[in-house]
Structure formats: structure tokens, C-alpha cells
PDB file as gemmi writes it, atoms N, CA and C in Angstrom:
CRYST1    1.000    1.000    1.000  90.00  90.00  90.00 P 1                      
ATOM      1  N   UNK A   1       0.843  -1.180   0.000  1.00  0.00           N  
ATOM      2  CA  UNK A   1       0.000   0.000   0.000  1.00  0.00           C  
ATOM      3  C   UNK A   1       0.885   1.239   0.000  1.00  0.00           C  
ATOM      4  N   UNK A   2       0.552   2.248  -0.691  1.00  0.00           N  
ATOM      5  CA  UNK A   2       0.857   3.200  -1.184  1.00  0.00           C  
ATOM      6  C   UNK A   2       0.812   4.353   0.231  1.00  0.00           C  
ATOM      7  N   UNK A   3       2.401   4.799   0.729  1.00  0.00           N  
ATOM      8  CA  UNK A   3       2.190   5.563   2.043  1.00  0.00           C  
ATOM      9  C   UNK A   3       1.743   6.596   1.962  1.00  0.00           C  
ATOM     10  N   UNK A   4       0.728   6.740   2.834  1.00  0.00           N  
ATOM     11  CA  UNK A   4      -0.102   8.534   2.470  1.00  0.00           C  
ATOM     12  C   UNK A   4      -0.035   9.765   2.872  1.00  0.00           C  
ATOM     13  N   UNK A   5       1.603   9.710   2.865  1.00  0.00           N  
ATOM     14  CA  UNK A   5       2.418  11.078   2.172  1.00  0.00           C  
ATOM     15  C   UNK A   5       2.632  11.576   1.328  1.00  0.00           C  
ATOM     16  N   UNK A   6       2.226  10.394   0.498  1.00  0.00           N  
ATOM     17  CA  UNK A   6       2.392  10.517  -0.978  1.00  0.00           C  
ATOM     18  C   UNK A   6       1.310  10.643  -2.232  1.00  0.00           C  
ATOM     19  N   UNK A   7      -0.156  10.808  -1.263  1.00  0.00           N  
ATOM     20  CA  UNK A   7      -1.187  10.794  -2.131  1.00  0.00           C  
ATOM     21  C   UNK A   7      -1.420  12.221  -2.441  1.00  0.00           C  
ATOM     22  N   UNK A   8      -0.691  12.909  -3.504  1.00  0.00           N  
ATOM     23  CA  UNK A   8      -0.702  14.161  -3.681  1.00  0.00           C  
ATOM     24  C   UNK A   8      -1.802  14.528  -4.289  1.00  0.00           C  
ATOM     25  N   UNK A   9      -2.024  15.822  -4.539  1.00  0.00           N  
ATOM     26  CA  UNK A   9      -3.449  16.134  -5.474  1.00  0.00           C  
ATOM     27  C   UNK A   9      -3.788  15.744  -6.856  1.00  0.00           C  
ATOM     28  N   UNK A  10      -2.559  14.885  -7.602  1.00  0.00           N  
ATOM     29  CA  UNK A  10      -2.501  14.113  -9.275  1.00  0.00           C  
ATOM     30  C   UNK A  10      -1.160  13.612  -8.916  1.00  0.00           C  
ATOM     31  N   UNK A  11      -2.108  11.844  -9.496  1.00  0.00           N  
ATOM     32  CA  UNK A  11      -0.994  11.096  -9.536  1.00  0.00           C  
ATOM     33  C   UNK A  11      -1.421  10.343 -10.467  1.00  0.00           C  
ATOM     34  N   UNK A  12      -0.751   9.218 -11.216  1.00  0.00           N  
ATOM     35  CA  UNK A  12      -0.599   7.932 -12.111  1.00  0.00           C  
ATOM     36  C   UNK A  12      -0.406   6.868 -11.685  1.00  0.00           C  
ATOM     37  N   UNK A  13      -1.017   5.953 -12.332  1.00  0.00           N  
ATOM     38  CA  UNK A  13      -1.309   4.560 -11.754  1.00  0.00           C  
ATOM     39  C   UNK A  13      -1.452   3.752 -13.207  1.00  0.00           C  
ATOM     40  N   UNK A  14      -0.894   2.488 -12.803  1.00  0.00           N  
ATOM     41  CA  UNK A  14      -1.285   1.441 -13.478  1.00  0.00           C  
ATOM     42  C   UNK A  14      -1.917   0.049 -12.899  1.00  0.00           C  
ATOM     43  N   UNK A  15      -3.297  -0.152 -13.507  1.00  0.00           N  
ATOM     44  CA  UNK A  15      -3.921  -1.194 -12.638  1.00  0.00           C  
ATOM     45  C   UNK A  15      -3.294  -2.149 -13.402  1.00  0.00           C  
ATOM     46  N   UNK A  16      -3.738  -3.352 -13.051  1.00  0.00           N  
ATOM     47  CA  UNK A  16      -3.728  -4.912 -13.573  1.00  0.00           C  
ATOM     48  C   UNK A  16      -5.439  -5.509 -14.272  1.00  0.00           C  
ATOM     49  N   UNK A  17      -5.657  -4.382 -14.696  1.00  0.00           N  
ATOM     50  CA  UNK A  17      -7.201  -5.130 -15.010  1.00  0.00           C  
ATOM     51  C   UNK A  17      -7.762  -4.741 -16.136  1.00  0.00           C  
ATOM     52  N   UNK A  18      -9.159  -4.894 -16.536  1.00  0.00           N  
ATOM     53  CA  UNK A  18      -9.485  -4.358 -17.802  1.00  0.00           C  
ATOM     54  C   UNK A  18     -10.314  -3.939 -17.626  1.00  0.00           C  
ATOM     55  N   UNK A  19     -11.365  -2.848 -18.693  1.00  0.00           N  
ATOM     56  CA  UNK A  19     -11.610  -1.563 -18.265  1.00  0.00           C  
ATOM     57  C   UNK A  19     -12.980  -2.486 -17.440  1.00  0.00           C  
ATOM     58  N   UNK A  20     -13.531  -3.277 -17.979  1.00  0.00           N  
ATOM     59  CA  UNK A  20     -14.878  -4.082 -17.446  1.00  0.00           C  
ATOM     60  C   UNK A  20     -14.986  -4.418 -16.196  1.00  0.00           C  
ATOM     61  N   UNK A  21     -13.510  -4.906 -15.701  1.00  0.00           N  
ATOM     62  CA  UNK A  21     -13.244  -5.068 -14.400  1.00  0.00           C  
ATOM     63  C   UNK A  21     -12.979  -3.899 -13.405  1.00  0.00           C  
ATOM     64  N   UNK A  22     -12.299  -2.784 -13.681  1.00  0.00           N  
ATOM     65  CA  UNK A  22     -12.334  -1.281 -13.395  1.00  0.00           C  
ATOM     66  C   UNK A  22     -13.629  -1.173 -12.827  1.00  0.00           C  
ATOM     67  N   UNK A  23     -14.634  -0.586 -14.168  1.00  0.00           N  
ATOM     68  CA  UNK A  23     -16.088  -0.368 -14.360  1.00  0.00           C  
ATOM     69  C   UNK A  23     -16.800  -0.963 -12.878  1.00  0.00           C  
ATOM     70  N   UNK A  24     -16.240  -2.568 -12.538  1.00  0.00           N  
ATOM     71  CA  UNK A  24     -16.890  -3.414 -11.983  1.00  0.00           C  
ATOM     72  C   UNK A  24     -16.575  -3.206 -10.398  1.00  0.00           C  
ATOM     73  N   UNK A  25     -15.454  -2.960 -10.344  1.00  0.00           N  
ATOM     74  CA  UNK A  25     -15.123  -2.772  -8.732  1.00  0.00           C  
ATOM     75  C   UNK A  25     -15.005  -0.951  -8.208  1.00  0.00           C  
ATOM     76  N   UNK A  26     -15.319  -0.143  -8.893  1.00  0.00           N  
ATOM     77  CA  UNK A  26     -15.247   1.346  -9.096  1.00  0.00           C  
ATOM     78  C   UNK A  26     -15.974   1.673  -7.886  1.00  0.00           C  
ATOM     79  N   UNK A  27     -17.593   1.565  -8.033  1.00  0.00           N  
ATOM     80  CA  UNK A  27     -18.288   1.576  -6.867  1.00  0.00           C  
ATOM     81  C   UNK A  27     -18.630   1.011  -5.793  1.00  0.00           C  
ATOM     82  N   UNK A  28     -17.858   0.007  -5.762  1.00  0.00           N  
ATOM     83  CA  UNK A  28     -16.929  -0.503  -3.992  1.00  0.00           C  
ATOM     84  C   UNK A  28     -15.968   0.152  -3.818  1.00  0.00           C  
ATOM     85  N   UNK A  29     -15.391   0.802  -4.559  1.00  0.00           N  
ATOM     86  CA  UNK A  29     -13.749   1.239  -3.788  1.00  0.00           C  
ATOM     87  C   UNK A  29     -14.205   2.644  -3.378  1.00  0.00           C  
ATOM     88  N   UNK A  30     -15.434   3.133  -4.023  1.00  0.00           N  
ATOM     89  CA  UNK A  30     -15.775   4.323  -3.815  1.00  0.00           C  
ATOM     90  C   UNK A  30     -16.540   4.726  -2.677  1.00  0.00           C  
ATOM     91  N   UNK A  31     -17.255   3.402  -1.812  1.00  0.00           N  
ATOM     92  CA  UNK A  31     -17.815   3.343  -0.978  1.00  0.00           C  
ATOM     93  C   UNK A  31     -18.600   4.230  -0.795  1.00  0.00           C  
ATOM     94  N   UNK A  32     -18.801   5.029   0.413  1.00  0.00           N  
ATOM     95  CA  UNK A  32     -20.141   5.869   0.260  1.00  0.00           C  
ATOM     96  C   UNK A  32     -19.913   6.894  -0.139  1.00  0.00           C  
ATOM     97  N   UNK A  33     -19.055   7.426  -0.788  1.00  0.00           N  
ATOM     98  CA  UNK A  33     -18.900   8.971  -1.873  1.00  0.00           C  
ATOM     99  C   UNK A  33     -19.481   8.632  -3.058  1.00  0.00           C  
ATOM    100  N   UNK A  34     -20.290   9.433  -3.278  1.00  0.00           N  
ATOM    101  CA  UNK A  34     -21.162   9.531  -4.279  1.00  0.00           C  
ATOM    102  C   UNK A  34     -19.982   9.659  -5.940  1.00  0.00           C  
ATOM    103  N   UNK A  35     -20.728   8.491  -7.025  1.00  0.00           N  
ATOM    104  CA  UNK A  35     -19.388   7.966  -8.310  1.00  0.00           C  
ATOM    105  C   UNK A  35     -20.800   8.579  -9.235  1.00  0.00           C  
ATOM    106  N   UNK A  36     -20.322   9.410  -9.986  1.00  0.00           N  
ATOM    107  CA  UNK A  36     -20.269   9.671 -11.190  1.00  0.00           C  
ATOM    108  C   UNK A  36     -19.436   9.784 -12.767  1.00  0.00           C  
ATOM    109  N   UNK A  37     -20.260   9.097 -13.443  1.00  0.00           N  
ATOM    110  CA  UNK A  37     -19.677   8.883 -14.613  1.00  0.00           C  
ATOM    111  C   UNK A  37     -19.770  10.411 -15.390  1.00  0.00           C  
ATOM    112  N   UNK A  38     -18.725  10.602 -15.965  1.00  0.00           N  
ATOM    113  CA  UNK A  38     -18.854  12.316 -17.206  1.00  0.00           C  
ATOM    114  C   UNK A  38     -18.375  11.607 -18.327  1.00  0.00           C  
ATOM    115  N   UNK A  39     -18.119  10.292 -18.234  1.00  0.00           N  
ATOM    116  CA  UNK A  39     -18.027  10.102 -20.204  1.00  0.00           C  
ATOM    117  C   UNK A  39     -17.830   8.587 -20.100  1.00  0.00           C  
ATOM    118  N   UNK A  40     -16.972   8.180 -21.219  1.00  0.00           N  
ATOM    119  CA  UNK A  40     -16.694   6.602 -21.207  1.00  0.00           C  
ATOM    120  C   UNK A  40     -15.874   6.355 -20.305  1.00  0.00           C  
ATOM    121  N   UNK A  41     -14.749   6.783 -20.390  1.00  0.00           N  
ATOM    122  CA  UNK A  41     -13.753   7.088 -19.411  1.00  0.00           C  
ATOM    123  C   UNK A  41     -13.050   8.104 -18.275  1.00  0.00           C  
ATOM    124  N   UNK A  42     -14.404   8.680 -17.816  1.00  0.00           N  
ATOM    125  CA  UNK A  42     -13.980   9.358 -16.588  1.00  0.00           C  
ATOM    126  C   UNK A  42     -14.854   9.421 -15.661  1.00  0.00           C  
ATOM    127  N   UNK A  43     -14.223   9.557 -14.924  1.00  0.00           N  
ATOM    128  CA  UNK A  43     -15.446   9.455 -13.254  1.00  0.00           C  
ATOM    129  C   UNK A  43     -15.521  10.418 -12.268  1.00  0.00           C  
ATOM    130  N   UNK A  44     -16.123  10.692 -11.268  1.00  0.00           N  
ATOM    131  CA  UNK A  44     -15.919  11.690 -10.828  1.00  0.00           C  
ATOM    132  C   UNK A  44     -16.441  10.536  -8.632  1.00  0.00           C  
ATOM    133  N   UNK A  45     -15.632  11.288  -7.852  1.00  0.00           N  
ATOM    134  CA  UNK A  45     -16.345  10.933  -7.000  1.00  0.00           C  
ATOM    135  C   UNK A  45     -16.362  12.298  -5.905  1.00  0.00           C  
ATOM    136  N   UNK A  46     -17.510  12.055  -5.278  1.00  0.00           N  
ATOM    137  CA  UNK A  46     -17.698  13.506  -4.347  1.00  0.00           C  
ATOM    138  C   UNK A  46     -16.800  12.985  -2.775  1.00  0.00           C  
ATOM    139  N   UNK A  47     -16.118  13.825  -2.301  1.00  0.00           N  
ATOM    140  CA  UNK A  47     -15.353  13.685  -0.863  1.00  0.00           C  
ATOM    141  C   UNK A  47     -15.628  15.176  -0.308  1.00  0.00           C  
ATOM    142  N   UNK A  48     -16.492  14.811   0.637  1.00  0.00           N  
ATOM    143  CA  UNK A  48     -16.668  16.102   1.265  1.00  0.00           C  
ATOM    144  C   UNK A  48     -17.460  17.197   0.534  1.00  0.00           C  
ATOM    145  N   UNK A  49     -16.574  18.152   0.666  1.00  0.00           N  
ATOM    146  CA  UNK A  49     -16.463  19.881  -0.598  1.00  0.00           C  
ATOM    147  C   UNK A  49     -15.774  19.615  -1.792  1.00  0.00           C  
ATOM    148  N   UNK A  50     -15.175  18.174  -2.398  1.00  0.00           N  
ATOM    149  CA  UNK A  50     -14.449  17.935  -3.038  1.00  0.00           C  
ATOM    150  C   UNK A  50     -14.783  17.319  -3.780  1.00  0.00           C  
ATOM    151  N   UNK A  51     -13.614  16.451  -4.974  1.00  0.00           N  
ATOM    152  CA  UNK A  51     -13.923  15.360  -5.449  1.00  0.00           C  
ATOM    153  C   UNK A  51     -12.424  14.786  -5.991  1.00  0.00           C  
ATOM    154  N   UNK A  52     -12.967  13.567  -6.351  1.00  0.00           N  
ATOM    155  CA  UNK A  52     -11.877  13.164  -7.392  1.00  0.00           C  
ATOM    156  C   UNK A  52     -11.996  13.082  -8.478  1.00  0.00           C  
ATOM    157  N   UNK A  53     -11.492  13.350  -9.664  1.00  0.00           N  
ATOM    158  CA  UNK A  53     -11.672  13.055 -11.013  1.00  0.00           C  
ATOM    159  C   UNK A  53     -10.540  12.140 -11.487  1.00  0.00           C  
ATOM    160  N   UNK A  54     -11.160  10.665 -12.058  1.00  0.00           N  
ATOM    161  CA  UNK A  54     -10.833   9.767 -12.433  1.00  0.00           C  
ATOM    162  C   UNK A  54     -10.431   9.443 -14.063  1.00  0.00           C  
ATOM    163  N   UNK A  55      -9.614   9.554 -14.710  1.00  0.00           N  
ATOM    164  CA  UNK A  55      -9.645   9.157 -16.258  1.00  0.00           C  
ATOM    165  C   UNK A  55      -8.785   7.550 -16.384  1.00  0.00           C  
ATOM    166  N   UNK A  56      -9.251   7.377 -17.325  1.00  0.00           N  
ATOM    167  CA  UNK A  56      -8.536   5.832 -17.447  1.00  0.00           C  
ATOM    168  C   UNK A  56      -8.511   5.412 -18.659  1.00  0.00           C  
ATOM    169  N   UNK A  57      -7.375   5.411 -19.352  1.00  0.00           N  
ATOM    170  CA  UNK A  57      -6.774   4.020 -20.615  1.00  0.00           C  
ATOM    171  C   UNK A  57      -6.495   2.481 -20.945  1.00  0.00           C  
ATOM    172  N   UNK A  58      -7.168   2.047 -21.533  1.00  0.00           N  
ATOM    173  CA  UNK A  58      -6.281   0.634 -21.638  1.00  0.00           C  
ATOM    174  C   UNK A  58      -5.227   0.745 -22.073  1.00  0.00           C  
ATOM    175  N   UNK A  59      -4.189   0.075 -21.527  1.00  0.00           N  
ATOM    176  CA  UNK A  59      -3.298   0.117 -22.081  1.00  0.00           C  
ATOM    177  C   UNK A  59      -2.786  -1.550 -22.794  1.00  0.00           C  
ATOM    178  N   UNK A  60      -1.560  -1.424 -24.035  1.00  0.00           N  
ATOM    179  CA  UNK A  60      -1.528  -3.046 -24.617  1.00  0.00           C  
ATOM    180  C   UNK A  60      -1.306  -3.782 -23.228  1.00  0.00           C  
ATOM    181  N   UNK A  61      -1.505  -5.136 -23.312  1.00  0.00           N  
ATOM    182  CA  UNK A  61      -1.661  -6.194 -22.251  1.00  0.00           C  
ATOM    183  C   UNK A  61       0.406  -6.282 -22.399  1.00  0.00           C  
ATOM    184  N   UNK A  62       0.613  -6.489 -21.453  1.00  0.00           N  
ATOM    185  CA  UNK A  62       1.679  -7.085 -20.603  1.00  0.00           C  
ATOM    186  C   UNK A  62       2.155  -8.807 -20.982  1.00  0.00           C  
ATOM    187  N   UNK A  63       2.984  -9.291 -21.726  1.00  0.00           N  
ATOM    188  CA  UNK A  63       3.352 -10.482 -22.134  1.00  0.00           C  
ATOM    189  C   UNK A  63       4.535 -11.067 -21.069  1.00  0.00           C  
ATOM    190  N   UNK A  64       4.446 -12.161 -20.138  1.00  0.00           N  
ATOM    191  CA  UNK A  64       5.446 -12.445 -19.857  1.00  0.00           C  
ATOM    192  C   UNK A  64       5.204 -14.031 -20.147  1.00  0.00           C  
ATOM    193  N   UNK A  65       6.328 -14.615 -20.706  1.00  0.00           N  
ATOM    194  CA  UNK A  65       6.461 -16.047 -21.396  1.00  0.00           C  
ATOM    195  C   UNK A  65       4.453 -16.264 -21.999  1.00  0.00           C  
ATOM    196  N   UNK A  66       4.072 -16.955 -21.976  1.00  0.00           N  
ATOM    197  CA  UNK A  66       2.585 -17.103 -22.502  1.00  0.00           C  
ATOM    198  C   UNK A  66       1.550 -16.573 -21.684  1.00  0.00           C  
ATOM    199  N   UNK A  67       2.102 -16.092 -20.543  1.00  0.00           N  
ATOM    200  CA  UNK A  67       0.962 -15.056 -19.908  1.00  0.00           C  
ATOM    201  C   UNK A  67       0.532 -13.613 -20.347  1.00  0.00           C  
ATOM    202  N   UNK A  68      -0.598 -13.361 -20.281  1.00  0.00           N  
ATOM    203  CA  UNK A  68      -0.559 -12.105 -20.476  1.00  0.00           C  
ATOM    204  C   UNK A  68      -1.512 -11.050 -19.411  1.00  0.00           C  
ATOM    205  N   UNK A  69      -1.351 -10.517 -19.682  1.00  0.00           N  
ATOM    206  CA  UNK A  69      -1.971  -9.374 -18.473  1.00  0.00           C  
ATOM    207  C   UNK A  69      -2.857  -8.428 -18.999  1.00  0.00           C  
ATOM    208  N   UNK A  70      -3.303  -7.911 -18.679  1.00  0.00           N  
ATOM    209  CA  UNK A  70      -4.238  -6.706 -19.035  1.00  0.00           C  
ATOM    210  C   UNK A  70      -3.649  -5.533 -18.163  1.00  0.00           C  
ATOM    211  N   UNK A  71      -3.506  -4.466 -18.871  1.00  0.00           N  
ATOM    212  CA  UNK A  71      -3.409  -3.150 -17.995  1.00  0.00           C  
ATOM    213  C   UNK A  71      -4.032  -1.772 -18.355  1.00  0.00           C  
ATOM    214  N   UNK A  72      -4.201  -0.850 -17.677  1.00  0.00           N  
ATOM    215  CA  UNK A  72      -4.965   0.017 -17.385  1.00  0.00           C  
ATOM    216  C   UNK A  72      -4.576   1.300 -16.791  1.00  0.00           C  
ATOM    217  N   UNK A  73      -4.217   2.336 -17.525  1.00  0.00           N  
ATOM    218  CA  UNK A  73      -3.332   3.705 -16.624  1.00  0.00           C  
ATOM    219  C   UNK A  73      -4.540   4.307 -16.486  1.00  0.00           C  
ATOM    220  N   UNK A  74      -4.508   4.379 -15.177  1.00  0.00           N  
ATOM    221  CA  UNK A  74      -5.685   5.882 -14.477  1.00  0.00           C  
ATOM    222  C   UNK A  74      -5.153   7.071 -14.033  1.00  0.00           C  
ATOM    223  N   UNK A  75      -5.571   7.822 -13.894  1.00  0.00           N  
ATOM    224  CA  UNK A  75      -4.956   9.381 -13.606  1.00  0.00           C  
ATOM    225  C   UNK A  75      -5.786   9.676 -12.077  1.00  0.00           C  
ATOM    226  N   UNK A  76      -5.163   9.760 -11.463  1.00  0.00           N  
ATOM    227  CA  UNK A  76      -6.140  10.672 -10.434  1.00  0.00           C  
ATOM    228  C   UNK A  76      -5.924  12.170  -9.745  1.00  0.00           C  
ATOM    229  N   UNK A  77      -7.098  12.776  -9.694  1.00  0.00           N  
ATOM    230  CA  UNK A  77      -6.936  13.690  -9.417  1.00  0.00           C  
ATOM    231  C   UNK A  77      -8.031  15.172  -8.651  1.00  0.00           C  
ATOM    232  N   UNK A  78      -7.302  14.918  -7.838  1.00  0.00           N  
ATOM    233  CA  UNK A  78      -8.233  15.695  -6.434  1.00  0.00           C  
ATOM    234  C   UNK A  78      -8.015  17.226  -6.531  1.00  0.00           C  
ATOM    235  N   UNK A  79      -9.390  18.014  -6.476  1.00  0.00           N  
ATOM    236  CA  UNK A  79      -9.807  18.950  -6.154  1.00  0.00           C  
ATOM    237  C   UNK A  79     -10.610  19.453  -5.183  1.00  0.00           C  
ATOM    238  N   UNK A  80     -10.132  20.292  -3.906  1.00  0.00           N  
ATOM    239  CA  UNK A  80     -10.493  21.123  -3.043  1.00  0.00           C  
ATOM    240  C   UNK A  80     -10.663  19.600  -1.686  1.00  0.00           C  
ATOM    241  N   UNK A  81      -9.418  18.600  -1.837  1.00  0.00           N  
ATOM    242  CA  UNK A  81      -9.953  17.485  -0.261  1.00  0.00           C  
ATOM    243  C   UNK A  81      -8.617  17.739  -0.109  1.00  0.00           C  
ATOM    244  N   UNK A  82      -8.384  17.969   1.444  1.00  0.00           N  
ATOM    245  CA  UNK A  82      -7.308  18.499   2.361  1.00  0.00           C  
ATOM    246  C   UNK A  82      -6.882  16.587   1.885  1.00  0.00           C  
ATOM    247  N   UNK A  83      -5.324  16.853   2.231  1.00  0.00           N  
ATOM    248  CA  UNK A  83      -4.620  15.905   2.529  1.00  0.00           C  
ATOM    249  C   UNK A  83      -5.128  14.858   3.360  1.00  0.00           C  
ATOM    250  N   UNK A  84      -5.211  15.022   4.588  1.00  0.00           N  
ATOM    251  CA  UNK A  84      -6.094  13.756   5.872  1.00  0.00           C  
ATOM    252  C   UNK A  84      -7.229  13.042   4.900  1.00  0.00           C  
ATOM    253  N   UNK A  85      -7.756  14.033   4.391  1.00  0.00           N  
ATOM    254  CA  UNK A  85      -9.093  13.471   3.494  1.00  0.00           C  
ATOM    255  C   UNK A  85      -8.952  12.462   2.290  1.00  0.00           C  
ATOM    256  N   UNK A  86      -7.985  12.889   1.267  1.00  0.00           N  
ATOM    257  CA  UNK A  86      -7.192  11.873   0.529  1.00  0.00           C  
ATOM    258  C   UNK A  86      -6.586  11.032   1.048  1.00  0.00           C  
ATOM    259  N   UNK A  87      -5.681  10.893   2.234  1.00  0.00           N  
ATOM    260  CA  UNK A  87      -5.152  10.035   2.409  1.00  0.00           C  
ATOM    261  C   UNK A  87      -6.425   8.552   3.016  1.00  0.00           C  
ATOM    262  N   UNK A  88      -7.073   9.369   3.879  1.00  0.00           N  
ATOM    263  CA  UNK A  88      -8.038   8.413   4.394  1.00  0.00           C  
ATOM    264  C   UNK A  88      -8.735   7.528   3.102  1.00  0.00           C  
ATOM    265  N   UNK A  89      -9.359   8.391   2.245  1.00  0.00           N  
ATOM    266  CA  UNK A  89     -10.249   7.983   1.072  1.00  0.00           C  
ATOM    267  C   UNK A  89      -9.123   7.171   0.199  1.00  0.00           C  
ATOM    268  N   UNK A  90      -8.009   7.381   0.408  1.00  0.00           N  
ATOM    269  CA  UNK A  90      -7.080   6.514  -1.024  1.00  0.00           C  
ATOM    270  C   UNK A  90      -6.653   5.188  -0.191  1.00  0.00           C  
ATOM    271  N   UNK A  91      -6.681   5.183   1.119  1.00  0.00           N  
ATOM    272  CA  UNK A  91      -6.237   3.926   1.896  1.00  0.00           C  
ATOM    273  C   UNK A  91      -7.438   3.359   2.029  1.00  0.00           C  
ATOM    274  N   UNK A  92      -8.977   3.548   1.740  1.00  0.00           N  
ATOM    275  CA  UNK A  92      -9.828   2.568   1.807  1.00  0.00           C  
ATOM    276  C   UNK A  92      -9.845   1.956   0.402  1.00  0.00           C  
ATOM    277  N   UNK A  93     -10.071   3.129  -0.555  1.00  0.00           N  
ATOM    278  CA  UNK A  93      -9.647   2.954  -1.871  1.00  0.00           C  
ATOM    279  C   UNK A  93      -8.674   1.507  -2.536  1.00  0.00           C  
ATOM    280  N   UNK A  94      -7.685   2.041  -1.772  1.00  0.00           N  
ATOM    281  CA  UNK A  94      -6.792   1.012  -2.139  1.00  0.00           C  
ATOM    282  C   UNK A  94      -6.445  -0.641  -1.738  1.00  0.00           C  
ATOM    283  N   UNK A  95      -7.334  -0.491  -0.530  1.00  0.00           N  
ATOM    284  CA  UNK A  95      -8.053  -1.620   0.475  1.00  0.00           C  
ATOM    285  C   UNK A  95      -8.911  -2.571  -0.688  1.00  0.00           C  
ATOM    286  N   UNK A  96      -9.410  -1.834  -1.053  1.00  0.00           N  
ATOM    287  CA  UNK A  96     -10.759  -2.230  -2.098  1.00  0.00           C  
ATOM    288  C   UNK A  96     -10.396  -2.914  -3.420  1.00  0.00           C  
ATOM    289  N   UNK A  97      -9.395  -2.343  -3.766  1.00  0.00           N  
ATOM    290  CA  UNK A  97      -9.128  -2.299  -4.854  1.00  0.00           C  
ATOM    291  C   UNK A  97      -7.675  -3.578  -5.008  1.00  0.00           C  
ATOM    292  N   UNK A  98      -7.328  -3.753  -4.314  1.00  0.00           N  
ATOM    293  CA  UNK A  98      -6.418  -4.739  -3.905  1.00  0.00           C  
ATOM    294  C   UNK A  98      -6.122  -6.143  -4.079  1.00  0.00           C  
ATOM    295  N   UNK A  99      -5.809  -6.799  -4.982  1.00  0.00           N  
ATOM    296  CA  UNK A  99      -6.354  -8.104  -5.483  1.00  0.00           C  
ATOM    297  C   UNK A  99      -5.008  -8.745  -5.515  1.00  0.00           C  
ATOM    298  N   UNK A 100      -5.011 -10.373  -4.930  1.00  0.00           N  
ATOM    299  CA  UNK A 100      -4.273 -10.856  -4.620  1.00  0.00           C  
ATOM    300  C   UNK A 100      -4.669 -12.422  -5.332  1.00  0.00           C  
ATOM    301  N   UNK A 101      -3.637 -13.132  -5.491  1.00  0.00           N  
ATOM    302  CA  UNK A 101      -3.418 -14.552  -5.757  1.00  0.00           C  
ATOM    303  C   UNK A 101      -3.874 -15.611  -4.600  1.00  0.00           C  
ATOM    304  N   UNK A 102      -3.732 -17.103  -4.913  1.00  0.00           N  
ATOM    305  CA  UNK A 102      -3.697 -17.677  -4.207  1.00  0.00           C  
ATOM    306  C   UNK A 102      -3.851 -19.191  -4.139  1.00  0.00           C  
TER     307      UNK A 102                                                      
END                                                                             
């Protein structure tokens, strides 16, 4: 997990998923802040007096020996949520969003 000193007001990310799967876990990670969609690829979520605005690309899939991966660059980016507020909202966020093997 990503230390939240570092959840500045725009940052870059690359998920492991595809946009369907994105789409699919978006409004769990968003929990009770209100998720709005403004196009195919952008989102918006309300925090507080604030929000986040979300954009996202597929990007080509990831080849290692016959595996392949799917990936996904998102942008994020917060307007008018104090630091404490991002950090809190990006550590549940990222709780959520968190997908593991097994």
C-alpha cells in the first residue's frame, strides 16, 4: 500500500485489469462517496467539498512467457480534499481495490 504522504493532489497509476473489471469494482472502492460517470472514461467521485476526477486508458496487455496481463493507466486527481481526506479515502480505496493470488 501506497504511504499517504504521498497521495498528492494528481498522480498515475497502473492497474492490472481491464476496463470491465475497473467499471466493476469502481463503486466498492468508492464506498459511500457519491461515483459519477462524465463520459466513457472518466469518473468523478464527491469527498466532502471535493472530489476526485478519475480518467482511465487501456493500455496493450503485458506479455510475460505465454501469460498475459491486461493493464490500465488511471490518472487521479483531487480537487479542493485536504490531505487527511485523501489520504483516508485513497487507503480505503486502495483496500478495495487490492487483489491478490492464491
Amino acid at each position: 500500500m501506497q504511504d499517504p504522504a504521498t497521495y498528492t493532489d494528481a498522480f498515475e497509476r497502473e492497474h492490472g485489469c481491464t476496463v470491465d473489471e475497473w467499471l466493476m469494482w469502481l463503486p466498492g472502492a468508492a464506498g459511500d462517496s457519491p461515483l459519477s460517470f462524465d463520459g466513457a472514461a472518466t469518473a468523478r467521485v464527491r469527498i466532502g467539498d471535493g472530489s476526485l476526477q478519475l480518467h482511465w486508458q487501456a493500455l496493450p496487455q503485458r506479455q510475460i512467457a505465454q501469460v498475459r496481463l491486461p493493464r490500465l493507466r488511471v490518472s487521479y486527481r483531487f480537487d479542493g480534499v485536504s490531505e487527511d481526506a485523501r489520504a483516508r479515502f485513497m487507503q480505503r480505496f486502495d483496500l478495495y481495490m487490492q487483489r491478490g493470488g492464491g
